[in-house]
C-alpha angles and dihedrals in degrees: 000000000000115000128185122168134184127183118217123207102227131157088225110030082157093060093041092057087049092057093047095041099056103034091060089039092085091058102031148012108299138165141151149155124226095273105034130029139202121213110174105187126188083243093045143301136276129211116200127193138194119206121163110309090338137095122196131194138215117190118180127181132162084237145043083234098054092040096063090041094058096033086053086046093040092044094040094055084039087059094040094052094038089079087216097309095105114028100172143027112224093211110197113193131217149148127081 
């Protein structure tokens, strides 16, 4: 598996991982708490985590290919949700 993370400075990662959450909910397998979050794509799945003012983020693929593409759908509704107080996601890549 392909992993890449990024951890995103925000006043209310808690209330980020419930927007996302439940806007891709209607589509894919989502659930959260109010402090983590599950988002299983057909390309891959994403774990969020809320600590302090602070979101991580976890993306996982089979493939290098799947992998940008969910970290670009995962990061562009991140931004849009956001409402300006997160404008970019520092994706760092790992795994084999």
């Amino acid at each position: 598996m392909q992993e890449m993370s990024a951890t995103v400075a925000t006043p209310e990662p808690g209330l980020l991982i419930n927007r996302l959450c439940k806007h891709f909910s209607h589509k894919i397998d989502a659930h959260w708490t109010t402090d983590t979050g599950y988002l299983g794509f057909s390309i891959g799945e994403c774990r969020l985590v809320a600590e302090g003012e602070a979101l991580t983020l976890v993306c996982q693929s089979p493939s290098r290919e799947e992998l940008d593409e969910l970290g670009e759908v995962v990061a562009s509704h991140l931004v849009r949700f956001a409402r300006g107080q997160v404008t970019q996601v520092p994706w760092q890549a790992s795994g084999a």
